[in-house]
C-alpha positions in Angstrom: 4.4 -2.3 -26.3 2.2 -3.2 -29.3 -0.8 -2.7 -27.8 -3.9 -0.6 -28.6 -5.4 1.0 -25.5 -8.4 3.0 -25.0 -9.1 5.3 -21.2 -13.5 5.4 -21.0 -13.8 8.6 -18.2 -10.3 10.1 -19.2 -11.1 13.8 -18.1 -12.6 12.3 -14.6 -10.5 12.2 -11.5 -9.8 8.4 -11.7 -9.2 8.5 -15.7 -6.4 11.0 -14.6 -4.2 9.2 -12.0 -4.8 6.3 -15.2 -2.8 8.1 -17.4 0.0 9.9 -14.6 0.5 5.7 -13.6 0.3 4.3 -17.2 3.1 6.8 -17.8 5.1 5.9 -14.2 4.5 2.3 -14.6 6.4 2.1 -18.2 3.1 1.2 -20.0 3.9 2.2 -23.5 0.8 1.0 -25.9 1.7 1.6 -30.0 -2.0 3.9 -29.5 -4.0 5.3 -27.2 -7.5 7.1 -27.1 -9.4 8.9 -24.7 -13.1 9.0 -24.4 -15.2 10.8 -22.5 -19.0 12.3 -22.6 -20.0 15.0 -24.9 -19.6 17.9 -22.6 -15.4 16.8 -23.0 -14.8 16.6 -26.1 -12.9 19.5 -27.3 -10.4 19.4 -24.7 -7.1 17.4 -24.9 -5.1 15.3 -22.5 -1.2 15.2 -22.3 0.4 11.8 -22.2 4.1 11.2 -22.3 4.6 14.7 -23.4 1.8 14.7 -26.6 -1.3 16.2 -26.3 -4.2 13.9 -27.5 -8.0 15.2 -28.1 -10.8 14.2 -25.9 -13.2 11.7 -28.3 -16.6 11.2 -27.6 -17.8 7.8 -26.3 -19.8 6.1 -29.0 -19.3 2.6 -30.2 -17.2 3.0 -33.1 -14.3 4.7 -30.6 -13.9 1.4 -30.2 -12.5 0.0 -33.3 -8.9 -1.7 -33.2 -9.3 -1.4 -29.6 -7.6 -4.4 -27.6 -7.9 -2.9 -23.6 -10.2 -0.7 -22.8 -9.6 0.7 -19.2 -13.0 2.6 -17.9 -13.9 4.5 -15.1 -17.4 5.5 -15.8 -20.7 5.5 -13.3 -22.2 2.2 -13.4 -24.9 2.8 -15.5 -22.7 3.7 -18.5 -20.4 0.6 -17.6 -23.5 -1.6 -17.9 -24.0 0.2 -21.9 -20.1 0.3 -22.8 -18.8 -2.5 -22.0 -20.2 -4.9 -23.7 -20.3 -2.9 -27.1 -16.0 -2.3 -26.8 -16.0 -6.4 -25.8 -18.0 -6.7 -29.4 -15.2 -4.5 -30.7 -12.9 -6.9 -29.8 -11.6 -5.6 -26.6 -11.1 -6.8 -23.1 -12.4 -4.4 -20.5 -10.9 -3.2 -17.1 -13.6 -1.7 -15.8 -13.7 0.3 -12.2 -17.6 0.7 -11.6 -19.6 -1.5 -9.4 -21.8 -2.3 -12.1 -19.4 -5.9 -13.0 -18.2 -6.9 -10.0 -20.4 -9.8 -8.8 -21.1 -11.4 -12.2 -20.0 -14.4 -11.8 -18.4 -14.5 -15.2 -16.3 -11.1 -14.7 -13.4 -11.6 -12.8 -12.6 -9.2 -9.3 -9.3 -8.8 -9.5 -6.2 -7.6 -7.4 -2.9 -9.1 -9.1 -1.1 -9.4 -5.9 -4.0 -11.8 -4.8 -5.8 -13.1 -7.5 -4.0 -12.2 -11.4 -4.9 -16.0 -12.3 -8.5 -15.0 -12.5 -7.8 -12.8 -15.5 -7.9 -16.2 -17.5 -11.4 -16.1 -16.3 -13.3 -13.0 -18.2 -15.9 -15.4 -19.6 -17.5 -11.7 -20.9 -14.3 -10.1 -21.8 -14.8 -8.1 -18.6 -12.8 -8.2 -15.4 -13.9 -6.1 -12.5 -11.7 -3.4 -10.6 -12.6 -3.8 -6.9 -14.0 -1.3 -4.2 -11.0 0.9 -2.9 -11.7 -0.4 0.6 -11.8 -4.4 -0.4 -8.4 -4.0 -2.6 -5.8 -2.8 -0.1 -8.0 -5.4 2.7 -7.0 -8.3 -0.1 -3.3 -7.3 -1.0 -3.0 -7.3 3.4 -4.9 -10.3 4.4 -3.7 -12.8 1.2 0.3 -13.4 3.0 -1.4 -13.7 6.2 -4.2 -16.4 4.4 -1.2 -18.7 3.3 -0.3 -19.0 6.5 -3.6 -20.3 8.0 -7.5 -19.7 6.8 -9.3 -17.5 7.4 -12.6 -17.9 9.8 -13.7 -13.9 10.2 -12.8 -11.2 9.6 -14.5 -7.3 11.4 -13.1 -4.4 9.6 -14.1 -0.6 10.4 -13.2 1.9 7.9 -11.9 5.5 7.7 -12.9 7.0 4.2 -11.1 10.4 2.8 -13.5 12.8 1.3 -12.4 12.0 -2.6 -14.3 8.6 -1.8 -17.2 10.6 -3.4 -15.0 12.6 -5.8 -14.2 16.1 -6.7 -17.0 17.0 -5.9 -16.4 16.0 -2.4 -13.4 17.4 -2.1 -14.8 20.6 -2.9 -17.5 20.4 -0.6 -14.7 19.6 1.9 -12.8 22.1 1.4 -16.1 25.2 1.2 -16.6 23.2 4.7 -13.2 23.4 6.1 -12.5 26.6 5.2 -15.5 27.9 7.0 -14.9 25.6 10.0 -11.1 26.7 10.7 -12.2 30.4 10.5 -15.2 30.0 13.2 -17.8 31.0 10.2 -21.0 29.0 9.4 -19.9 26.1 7.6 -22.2 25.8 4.3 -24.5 22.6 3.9 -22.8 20.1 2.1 -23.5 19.5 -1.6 -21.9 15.8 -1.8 -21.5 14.7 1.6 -24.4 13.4 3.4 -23.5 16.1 6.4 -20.6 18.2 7.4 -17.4 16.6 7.3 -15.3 19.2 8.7 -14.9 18.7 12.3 -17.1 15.9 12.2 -17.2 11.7 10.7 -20.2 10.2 8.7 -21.3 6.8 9.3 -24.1 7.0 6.4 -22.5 9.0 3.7 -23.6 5.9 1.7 -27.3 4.8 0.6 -28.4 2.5 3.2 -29.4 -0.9 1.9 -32.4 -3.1 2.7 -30.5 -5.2 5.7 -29.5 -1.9 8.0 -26.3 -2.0 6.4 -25.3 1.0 3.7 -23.9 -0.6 -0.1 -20.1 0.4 0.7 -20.5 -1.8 4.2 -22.2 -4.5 1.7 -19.4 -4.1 -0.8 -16.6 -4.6 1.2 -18.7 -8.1 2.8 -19.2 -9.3 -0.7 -16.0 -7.5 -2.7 -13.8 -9.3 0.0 -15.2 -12.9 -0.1 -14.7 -13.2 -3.5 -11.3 -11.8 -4.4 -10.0 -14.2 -1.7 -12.4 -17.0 -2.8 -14.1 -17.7 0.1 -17.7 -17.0 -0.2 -18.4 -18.8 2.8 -16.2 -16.0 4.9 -17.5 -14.4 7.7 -16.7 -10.5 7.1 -18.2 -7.6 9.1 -18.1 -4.1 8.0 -18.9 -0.5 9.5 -17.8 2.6 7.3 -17.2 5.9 8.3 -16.4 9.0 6.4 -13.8 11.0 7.8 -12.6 14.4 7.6 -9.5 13.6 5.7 -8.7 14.4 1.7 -7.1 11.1 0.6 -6.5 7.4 1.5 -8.3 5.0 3.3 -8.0 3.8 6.9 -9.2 0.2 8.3 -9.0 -0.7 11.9 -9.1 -4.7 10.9 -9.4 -8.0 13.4 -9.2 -11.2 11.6 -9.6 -14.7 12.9 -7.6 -17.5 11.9 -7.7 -21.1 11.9 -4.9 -21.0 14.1 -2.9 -18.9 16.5 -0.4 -16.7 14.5 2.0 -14.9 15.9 3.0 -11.2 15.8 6.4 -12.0 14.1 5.1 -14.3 12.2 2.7 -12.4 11.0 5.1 -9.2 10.4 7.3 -11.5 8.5 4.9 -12.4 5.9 3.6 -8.7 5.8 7.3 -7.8 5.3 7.6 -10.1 2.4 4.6 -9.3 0.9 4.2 -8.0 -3.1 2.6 -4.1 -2.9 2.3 -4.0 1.3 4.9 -1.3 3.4 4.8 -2.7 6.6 5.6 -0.1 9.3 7.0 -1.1 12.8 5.2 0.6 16.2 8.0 -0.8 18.1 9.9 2.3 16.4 7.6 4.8 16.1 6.3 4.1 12.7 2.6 3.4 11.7 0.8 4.1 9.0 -1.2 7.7 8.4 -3.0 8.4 5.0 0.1 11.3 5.0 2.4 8.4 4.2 -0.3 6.5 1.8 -1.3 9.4 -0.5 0.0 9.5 -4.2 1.7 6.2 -3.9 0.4 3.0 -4.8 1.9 0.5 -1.9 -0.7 -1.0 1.0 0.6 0.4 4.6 0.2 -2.3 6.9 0.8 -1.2 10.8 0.0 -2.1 14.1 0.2 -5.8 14.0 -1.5 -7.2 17.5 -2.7 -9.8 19.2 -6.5 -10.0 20.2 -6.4 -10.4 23.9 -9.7 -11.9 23.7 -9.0 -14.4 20.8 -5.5 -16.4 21.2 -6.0 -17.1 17.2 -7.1 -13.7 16.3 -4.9 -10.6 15.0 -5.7 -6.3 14.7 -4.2 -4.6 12.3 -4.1 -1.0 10.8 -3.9 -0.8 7.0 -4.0 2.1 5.0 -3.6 2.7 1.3 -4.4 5.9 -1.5 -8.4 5.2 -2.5 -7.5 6.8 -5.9 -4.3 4.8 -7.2 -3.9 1.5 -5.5 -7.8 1.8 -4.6 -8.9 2.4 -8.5 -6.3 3.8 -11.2 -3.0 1.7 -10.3 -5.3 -2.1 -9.7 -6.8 -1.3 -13.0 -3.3 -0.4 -15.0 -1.8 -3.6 -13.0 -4.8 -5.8 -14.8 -3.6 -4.1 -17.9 -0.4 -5.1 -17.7 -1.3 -8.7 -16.4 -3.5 -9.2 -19.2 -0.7 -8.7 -21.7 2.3 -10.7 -19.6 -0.3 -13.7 -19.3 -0.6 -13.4 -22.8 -4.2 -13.0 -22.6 -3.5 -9.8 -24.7 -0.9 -10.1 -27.2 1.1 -7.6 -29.0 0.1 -6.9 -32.4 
């Protein structure tokens, strides 16, 4: 594919899995860089078998650039992005710091890919790893009939804050399974070993914390419905990766369980796993691969047009890297990027 490609955060956790699922996913760019802050450079990556050095991220990395995929805090989003878009690149950019301009696209390419045509800033926005796998479960189940509310509750693995938080989980757990005193945590909010978290976020101004906000706003607009009614309670649980959510959505109309399974079943990127033999989905089954589990397809005994579901997907691929190499390669088969 003659395409140049550049990975912003490549020695971070979620600049990582990019480069394991560029390599999986057959995404072969003519040349690739990786840039990362000063304390990086100097060490070298491996991709497709070649090692390439780390560069520092400075504006002239940027030069002959066409995608730029970046997973950076938000703050250096907010600097970079618009200097590799002045480059002359488009940006797929996994910080928060994008996603509610109203001129950067939030995209999930099972949901929304024709919004890529719509990076008025040459920026389109990688979701929150809660609101993505939510989208990719709710859109078949939208075509059948609107959507009036939806309440979603929320199980978060520990690498929602990181490495760092999976080494504080693990000092915890370690401590905790031998009966010793479990040390305070260092990026957890509280112990997480033997315990769940319903504030491991900063709390917002309305009572609710910004990962709760993110998912009401994240979710409305990758499905276009800002008038949706979504409610949200996260939790932080003591498990090391994927995310749960316990989900009740509302409908328009009554939609049955077998309806519903059968446009689950059908469904681009969702596994969906039947309780009527044993299966349903654990973050065991989500962890390293880049589907949405879908499980546990019920109707609301208190709502005859109302549904539960159990939906569970890997925070780091499908929740970050994998959505973000998917816009990449949705950008070049639209032809929004083309080949050189």
């Amino acid at each position: 594919m003659d395409v140049s490609l550049a990975v912003v955060g490549a020695t971070g956790a979620v600049g990582e899995l990019i480069r394991r699922v560029l390599e999986e996913q057959g995404f072969t760019p003519s040349t690739i860089k990786f840039l990362a802050s000063a304390k990086s450079v100097g060490k070298t990556v491996t991709f497709r078998g070649k090692e390439y050095p780390v560069e520092l991220l400075r504006p002239e990395a940027f030069d002959g650039v066409q995608i730029v995929l970046s997973s950076t805090p938000a703050g250096v989003s907010k600097e970079y992005a618009p200097i590799a878009v002045r480059a002359g690149a488009i940006v797929v950019d996994n910080s928060s710091a994008w996603r509610m301009d109203p001129d950067c696209p939030l995209v999930v390419p099972e949901v929304n890919p024709e919004e890529l045509h719509h990076a008025r800033k040459g920026i389109v926005a990688n979701p929150n790893c809660v609101a993505i796998p939510l989208a990719v479960a709710l859109k078949p189940l939208a075509d059948l009939s609107p959507l009036r509310r939806i309440v979603v509750a929320t199980y978060q693995s520990s690498s929602g804050k990181g490495a760092t938080g999976l080494i504080d989980f693990a000092a915890q757990l370690t401590a905790y399974a031998a009966g010793t005193p479990v040390p305070k945590p260092t990026a957890h909010r509280a112990q997480l070993a033997g315990n769940v978290i319903t504030l491991d976020w900063t709390l917002d101004d309305n009572g609710y914390t910004e990962e709760e906000n993110k998912v009401v706003h994240e979710t409305r607009k990758i499905l276009g419905r800002p008038d949706l009614g979504v409610s949200a309670t996260c939790v932080r649980v003591p498990v090391k990766v994927a995310h749960c959510e316990a989900v009740n959505v509302e409908f328009a109309r009554p939609i049955g369980v077998e309806e519903a399974k059968a446009a689950l079943a059908k469904a681009p990127g969702v596994v969906l796993m039947d309780e009527t033999k044993g299966e349903f989905p654990q973050p065991i089954h989500a962890a390293g691969t880049d589907h949405t589990y879908v499980g546990r397809v019920r109707l609301d005994p208190s709502n005859p047009n109302a549904l539960n579901l159990w939906i569970v997907a890997d925070n780091l691929r499908k929740g970050a890297a994998t959505n973000a190499v998917q816009c990449a390669a949705e950008l070049v088969r639209r032809g929004i990027v083309k080949p050189r």
